[in-house]
N, C-alpha and C positions, 0 to 999 in steps of 0.2 A: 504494500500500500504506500504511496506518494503522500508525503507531505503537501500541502498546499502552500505557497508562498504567498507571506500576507508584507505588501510595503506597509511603511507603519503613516497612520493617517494626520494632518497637519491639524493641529487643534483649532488654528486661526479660519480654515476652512469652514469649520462647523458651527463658530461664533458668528463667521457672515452669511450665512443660508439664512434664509426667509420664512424656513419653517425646521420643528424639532423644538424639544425640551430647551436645549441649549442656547438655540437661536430667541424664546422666548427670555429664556431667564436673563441673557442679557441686553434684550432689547428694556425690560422691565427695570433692571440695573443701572443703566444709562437714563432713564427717564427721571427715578428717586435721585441720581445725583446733579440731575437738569432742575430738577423742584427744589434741593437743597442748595442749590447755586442761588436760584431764584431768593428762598429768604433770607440767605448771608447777605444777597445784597440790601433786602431790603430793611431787615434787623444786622448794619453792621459792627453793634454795640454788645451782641450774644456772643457770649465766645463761643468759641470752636465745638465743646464738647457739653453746651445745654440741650442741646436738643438733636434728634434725630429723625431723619425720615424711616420711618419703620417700614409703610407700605401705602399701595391706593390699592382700591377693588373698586371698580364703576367709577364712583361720583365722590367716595370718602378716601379721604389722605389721612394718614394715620402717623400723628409725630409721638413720639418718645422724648418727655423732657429730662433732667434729672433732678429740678423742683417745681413746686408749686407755682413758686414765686414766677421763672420763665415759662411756663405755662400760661400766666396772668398776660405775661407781655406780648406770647406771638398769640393772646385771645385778642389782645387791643389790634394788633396788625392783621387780625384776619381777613377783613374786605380786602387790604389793602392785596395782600398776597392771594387770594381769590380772582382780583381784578389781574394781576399779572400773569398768572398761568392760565 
């Protein structure tokens, strides 16, 4: 029985396809760090590591703060980061 020779498959390949797991997950990847761009710019006073884009499904964006207190802040900035995205 013959072996089958497999060349080995270029990873970058499969992140630019248009369809597949992989093709979503970083099309989705690239969008939460386009919506994260978006509220540094527009809260440039938050540091780096208050908040997180965790995820969207549909209509709902899901941030992760790590207090209360920036949580209050990007509630005050919410039209405005609405209007932007």
């Amino acid at each position: 029985m013959t072996r089958k020779s497999k060349s080995p498959v270029d990873m970058s390949t499969l992140f630019k396809t248009t369809s597949g797991t992989l093709a979503q997950i970083s099309q989705k990847t690239n969008s939460i760090k386009k919506i994260a761009h978006i509220v540094r710019q527009i809260c440039p006073d938050l540091p780096e590591d208050a908040f997180n884009i965790a995820n969207f499904v549909q209509t709902t964006l899901i941030v992760e703060v790590k207090s209360p207190v920036w949580g209050q802040r990007l509630q005050f900035e919410r039209n405005t980061i609405l209007r932007e995205i």
